[in-house]
C-alpha positions in Angstrom: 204.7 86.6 43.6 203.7 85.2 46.6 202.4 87.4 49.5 202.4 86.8 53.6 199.0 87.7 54.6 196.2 86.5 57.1 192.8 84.3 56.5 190.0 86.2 58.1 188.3 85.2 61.4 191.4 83.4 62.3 194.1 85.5 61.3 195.8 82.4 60.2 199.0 83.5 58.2 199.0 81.9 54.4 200.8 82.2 51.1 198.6 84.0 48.1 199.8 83.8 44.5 199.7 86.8 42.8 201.4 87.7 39.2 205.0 88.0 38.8 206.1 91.2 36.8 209.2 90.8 34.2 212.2 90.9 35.4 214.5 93.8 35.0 218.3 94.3 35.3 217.7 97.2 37.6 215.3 95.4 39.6 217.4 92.1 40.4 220.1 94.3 41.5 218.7 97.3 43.4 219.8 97.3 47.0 216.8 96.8 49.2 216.3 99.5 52.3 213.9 100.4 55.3 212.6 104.1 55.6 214.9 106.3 58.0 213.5 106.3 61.7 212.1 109.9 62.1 213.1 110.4 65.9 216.3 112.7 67.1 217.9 109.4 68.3 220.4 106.9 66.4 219.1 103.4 67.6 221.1 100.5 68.8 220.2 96.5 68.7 220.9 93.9 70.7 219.6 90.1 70.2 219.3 87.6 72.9 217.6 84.1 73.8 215.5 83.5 76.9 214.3 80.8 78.0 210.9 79.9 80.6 211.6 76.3 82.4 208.4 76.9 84.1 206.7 76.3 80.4 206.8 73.6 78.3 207.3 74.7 74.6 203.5 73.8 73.6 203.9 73.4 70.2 206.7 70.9 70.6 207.0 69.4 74.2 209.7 67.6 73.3 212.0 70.4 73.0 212.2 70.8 76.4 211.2 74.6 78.2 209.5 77.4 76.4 212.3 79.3 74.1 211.8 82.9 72.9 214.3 85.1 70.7 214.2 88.8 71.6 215.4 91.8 69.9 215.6 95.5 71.3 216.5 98.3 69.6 216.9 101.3 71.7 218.4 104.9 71.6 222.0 105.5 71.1 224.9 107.7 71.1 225.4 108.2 67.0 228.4 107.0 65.8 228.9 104.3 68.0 228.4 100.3 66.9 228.4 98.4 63.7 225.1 98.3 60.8 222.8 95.3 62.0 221.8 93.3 59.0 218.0 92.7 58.2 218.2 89.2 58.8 220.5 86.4 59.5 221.6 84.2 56.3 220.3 81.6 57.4 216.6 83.2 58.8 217.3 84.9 54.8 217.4 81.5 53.5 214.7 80.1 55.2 211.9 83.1 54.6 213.4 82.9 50.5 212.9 79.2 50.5 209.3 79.5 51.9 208.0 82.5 50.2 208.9 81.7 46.6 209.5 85.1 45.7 211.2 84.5 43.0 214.7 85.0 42.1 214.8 88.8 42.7 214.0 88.7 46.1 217.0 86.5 47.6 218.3 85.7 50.5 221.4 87.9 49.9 219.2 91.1 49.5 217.7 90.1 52.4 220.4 90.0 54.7 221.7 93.5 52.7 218.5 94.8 53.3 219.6 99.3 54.4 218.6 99.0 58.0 219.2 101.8 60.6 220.3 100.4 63.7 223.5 99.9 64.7 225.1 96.1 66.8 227.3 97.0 69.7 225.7 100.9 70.1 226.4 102.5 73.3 222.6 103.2 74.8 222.0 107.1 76.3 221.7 106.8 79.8 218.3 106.9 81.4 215.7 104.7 81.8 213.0 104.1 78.9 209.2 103.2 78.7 209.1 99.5 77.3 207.1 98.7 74.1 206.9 94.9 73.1 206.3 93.9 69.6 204.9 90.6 68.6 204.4 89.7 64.7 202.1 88.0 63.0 201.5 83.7 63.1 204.4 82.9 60.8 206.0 86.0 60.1 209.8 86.3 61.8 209.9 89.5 64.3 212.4 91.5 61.9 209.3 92.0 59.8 208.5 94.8 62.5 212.2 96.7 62.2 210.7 100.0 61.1 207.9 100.2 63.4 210.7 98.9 66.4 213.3 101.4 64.7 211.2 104.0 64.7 210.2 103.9 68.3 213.7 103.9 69.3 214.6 106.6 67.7 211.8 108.6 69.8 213.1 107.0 72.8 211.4 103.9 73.5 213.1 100.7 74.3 211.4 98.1 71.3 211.7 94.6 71.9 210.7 92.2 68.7 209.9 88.7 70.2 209.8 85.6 68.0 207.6 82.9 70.0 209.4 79.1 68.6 207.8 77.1 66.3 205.6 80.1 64.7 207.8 81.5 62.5 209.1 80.2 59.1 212.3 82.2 60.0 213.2 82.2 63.5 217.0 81.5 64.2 217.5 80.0 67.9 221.0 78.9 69.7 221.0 75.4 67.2 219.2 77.0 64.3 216.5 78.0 62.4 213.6 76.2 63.9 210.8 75.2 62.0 207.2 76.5 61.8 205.8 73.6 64.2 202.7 75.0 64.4 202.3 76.5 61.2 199.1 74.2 60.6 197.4 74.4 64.1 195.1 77.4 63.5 193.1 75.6 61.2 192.8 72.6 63.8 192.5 74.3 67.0 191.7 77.9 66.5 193.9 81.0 67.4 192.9 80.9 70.9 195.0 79.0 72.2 198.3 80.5 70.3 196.7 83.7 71.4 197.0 83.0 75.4 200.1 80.9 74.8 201.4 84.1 73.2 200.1 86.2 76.2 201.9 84.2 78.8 205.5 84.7 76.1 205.3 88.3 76.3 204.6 88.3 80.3 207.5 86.3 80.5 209.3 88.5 78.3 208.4 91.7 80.1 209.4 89.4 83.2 212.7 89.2 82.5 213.0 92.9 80.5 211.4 95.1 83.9 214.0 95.4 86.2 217.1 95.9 83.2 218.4 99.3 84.4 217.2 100.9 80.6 213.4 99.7 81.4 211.1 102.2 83.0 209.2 99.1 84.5 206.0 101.4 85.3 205.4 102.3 81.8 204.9 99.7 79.2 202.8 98.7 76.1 202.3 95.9 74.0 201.7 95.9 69.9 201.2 93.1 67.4 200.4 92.4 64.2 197.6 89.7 62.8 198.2 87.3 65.6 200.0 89.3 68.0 197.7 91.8 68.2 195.3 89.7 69.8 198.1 88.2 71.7 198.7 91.8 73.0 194.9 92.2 74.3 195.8 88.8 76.4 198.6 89.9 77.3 197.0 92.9 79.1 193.8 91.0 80.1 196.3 88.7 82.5 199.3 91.1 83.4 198.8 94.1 85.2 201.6 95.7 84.2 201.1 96.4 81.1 199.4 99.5 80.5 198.2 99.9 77.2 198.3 97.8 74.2 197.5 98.0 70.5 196.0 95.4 68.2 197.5 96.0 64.4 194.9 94.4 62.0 194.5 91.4 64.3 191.2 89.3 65.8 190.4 89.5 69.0 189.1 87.2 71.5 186.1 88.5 72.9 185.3 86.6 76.4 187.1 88.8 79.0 186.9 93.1 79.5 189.8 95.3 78.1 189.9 98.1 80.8 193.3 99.8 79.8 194.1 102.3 76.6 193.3 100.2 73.6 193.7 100.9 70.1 192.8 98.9 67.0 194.1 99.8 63.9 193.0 97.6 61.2 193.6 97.5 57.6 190.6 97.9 54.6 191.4 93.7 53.5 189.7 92.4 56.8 188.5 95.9 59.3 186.9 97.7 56.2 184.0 100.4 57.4 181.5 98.8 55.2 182.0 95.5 56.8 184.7 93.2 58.3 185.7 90.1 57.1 186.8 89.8 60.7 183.4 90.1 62.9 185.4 89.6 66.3 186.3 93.3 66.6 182.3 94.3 67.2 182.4 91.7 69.9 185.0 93.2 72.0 184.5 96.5 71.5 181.2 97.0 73.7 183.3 95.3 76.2 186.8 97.5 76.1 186.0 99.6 79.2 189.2 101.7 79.0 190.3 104.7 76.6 189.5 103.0 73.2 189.9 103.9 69.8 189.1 102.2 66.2 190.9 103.1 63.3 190.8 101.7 59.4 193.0 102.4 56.3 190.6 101.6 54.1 193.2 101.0 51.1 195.4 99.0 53.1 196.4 95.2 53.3 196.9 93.1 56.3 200.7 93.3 56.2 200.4 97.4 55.5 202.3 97.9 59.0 205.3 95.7 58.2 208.0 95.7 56.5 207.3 93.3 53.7 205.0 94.9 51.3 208.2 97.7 50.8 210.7 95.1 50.5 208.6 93.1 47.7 208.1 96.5 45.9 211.9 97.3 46.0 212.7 93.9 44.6 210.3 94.5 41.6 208.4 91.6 42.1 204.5 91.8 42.1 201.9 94.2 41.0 201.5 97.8 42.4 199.2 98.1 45.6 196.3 100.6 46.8 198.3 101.7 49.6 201.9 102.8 48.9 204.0 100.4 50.8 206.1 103.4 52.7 203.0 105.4 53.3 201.6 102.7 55.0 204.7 101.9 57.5 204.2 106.0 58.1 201.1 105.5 58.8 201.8 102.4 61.4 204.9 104.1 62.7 202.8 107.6 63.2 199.9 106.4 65.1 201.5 103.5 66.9 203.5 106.5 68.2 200.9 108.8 68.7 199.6 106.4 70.8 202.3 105.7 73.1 203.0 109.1 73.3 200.0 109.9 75.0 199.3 106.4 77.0 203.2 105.9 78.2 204.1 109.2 78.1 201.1 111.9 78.9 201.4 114.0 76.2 198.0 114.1 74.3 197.7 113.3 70.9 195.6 115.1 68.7 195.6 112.8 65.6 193.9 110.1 68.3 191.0 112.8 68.4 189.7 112.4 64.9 190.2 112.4 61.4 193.1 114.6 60.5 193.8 116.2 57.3 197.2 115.4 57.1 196.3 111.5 57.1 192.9 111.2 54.9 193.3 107.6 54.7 193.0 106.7 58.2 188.7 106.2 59.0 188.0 106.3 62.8 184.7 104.4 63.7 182.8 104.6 66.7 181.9 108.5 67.7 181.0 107.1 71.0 184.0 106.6 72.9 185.3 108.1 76.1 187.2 111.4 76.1 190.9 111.9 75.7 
């Protein structure tokens, strides 16, 4: 199959061949699904376009202003609403066409994909701490639905942002647009998608802070590959985020982090006996606030989406070190964990140290600041 994953230093999203196993009647037919949330709350979803005329798309200036897709899930009263699909057809379509998965993994699973919140859901009443999500340099934003489900469902508003023209299968008002600047990492670094990325999710928390569900005085940002480092810029230039978390991401190193900061990496470019990704010992010396540095040794770069399980439920591929569920339980508990105690003030002890219910999480770093 192929597999979505992220070159080195750059983070640069790519396409890796890797064997296909035989096909099976079972396999081609099997319904695909995301694990349950494990909060007390059913979760809602809403989807919406925004738009920043003060910005110039970057990628594409003639497109006009700056154009983002946003999706939050947030709690619900059960019952209430419609199942959201995975995916749009078309955004199915589009992520088939460019993955070559093969024909098990189909645009119709896609969109069929068991998902676990709900279109139309009336929201509980009360306001919410707000954590954005931004995915990796060409992955869509429903690639994190179990990390944003999840956080729902223990009462966080999660919004998914695709940023246009970086993902293969982003559906805007007009269509799917393309991946404009699929190639430009390789020509101009990920700095600049990095800030550009930074000044999206400001504008996105912009426009999210004074929505009567959005406690505007607590909020964090996560990403994945690219948007993790997108969410250190984000927090470096916006003072109102207040923590952030960098999932298996580089990091630019020039400017102080002086908030709660976590960096949770994968073994395929973080590993303890050395990174293929040197830009994490840069910034660390320089991450002033609460900090914390955790590995899953046996993990791969997408371990904290949701594609590694899908790709496993279609039956396409070879098995991988790291369980694909265990490792979105892994994302999901210590992305938690960690706005628990940073959004929330309820200390954490897995963000103390190893913890024997999790033996394949590595934290590095005994120096760092107490709790």
């Amino acid at each position: 199959m192929r597999k979505l994953r992220a070159k080195s230093a750059v983070a640069v999203t790519a396409l890796c061949l890797l064997a296909l196993s035989t096909p099976t009647a079972a396999a081609a037919t099997a319904g695909l699904s995301l694990p349950a949330p494990t909060g007390r709350d059913a979760v809602g979803r809403t989807t919406f376009a925004l738009t920043d005329r003060d910005r110039a798309d970057p990628w594409v200036p003639e497109a006009g202003p700056r154009r983002l897709m946003v999706t939050v899930y947030y709690p619900a009263v059960r019952g209430t609403g419609s199942r959201a699909p995975y995916l749009d057809p078309a955004e199915a379509t589009a992520f088939v066409d460019f993955a070559q998965l093969g024909p098990r993994f189909t645009a119709e699973r896609l969109v069929n994909t068991r998902t676990w919140s709900r279109t139309g859901a009336r929201p509980l009443p009360g306001r919410r701490p707000l954590v954005l999500l931004s995915p990796g340099f060409t992955f869509p934003r429903h690639s994190l639905t179990a990390l944003a489900e999840d956080l729902a469902s223990r009462g966080y508003l999660a919004a998914t942002v695709d940023h246009a023209f970086e993902s293969v299968a982003a559906k805007f008002p007009g269509g799917v647009l393309p991946c404009a600047a699929c190639e430009l990492p390789g020509k101009i670094g990920h700095a600049p998608i990095a800030l550009n990325r930074g000044l999206d999710l400001s504008f996105v928390l912009g426009e999210l802070r004074h929505h009567p569900l959005v406690d505007q005085h607590h909020v964090a940002v996560v990403g994945h590959s690219m948007g993790g480092d997108a969410a250190a810029t984000a927090m470096r230039a916006d003072p109102r985020v207040d923590a952030g978390v960098n999932l298996d991401g580089p990091m630019l190193p020039p400017d102080p982090l002086d908030r709660p900061f976590l960096l949770f990496g994968s073994g395929e470019y973080h590993h303890p006996d050395g990174s293929s990704d040197p830009s994490w010992d840069a910034v660390w010396p320089r991450m002033s606030g609460w900090k914390r540095r955790l590995t899953a040794p046996a993990a791969d770069h997408n371990f904290c989406t949701d594609l590694n399980l899908l790709v496993q439920q279609a039956g396409v591929g070879q098995p991988m070190p790291l369980d694909p569920a265990r490792g979105i339980q892994l994302a999901r508990t210590y992305v938690a964990a960690f706005v628990d105690q940073h959004l929330r003030g309820i200390p954490q002890r897995l963000l103390t140290g190893p913890a024997p219910e999790f033996p394949e999480i590595v934290f590095h770093h005994d120096r760092r600041p107490p709790p």
